[in-house]
N, C-alpha and C positions, 0 to 999 in steps of 0.2 A: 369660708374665710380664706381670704389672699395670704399667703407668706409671706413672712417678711426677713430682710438681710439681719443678721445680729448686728452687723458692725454701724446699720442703720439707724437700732435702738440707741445703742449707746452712744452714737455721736450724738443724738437727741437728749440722750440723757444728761452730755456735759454740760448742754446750754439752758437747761433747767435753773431757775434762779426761784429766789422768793416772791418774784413779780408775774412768773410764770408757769407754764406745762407745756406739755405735748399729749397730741393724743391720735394711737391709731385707727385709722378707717379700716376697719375688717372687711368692708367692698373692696375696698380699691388697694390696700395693702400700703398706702401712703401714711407718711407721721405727718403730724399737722404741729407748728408750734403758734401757741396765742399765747402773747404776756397779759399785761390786765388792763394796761392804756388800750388796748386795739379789743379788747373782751368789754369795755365800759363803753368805745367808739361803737359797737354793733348792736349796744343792747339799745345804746340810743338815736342810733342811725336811721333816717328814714331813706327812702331810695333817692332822694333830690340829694341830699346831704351825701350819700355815698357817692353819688356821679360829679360831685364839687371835688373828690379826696383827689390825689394825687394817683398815678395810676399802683403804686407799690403800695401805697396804702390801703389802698381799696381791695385788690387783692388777698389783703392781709385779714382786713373789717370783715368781706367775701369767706374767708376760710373758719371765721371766728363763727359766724352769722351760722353757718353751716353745721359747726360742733354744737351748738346751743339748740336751733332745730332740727337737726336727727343725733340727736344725742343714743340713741341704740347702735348707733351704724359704729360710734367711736368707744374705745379703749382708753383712761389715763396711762400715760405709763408710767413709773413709778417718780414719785415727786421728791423734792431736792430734801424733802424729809424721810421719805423712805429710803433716798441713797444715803444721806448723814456723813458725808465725807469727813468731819471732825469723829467720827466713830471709826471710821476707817483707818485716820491718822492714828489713832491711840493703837488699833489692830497693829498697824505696823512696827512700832516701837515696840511692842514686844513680841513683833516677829523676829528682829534683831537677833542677830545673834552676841552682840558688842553691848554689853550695858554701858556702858559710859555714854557710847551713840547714844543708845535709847533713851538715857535719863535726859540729854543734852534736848532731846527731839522733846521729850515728857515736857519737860520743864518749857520748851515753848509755846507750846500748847495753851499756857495760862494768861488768861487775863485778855482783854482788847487787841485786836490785830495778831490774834495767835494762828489763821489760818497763813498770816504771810511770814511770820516768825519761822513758823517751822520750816514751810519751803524754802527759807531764806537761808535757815541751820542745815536744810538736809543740803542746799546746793555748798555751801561752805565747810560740811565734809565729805561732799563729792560721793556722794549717795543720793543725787534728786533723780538717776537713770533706774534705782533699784527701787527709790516711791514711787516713779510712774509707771513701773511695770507691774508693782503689788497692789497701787490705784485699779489701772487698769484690769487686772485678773478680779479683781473687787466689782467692779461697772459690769464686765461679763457675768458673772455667778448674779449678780440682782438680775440682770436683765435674762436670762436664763431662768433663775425662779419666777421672773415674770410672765416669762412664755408660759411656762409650764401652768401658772397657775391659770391662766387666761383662756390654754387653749389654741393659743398662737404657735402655728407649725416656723420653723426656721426653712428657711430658703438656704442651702450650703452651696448653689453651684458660684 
């Protein structure tokens, strides 16, 4: 199994959405990212249809096609529900040391559009440098219990 860079995981990890994944090739030590437009494009792609795509696209169909048949070769890494960043948010507010911040941060939290409320509250009391360093330390420690549980050696140089 190839190693892989941490700060590789995690950059793969921020672009995780509900449409999507990444997954590593323990050959080749590469992440792969497939949303589900381009996972639905290869399940129904024949090779005529693939050489019509576009060439970014095809490449894209190409890398999906591939996680689907050698599906041993790849890795998930952890999905935008295993990282749970609204879990993280709430971690933070009561990493606080200022309760009034924290309820302020709490309290946005609720209701529709709470993931932009907050970042909206922490940049308006000029704490959005201390959530994205406590995010951040959060993204590392997943993607770290990821390694470890996977098996996956880290690359440090």
């Amino acid at each position: 199994m190839k190693k892989v860079k941490l700060e590789d995981i995690i950059e793969a990890m921020e672009l995780i959405n509900d449409d999507s994944n990444c997954y590593y090739n323990k050959m080749t030590g590469e992440i792969t990212y497939v949303d589900d437009e381009t996972r639905r494009l290869a399940e129904d792609c024949s090779m005529e249809d693939l050489e019509s795509l576009p060439d970014w696209q095809r490449d894209d169909v190409r890398r999906a096609i591939d996680v689907e048949e050698n599906w041993n070769y790849y890795i998930a890494l952890p999905s935008k529900f295993d990282i749970n960043e609204y879990d993280i948010m709430v971690k933070f507010c009561y990493f606080l040391d200022n309760d009034k911040i924290a309820n302020q941060l709490l309290n946005a939290l609720n209701g529709r559009g709470a993931f932009r409320r907050f970042k909206d509250t922490a940049f308006r009391l000029s704490i959005e440098e201390k959530w994205y360093e406590f995010r951040d330390e959060a993204l590392r420690k997943i993607a770290l219990d990821w390694c470890s549980c996977n098996g996956v050696e880290i690359d440090n140089k």
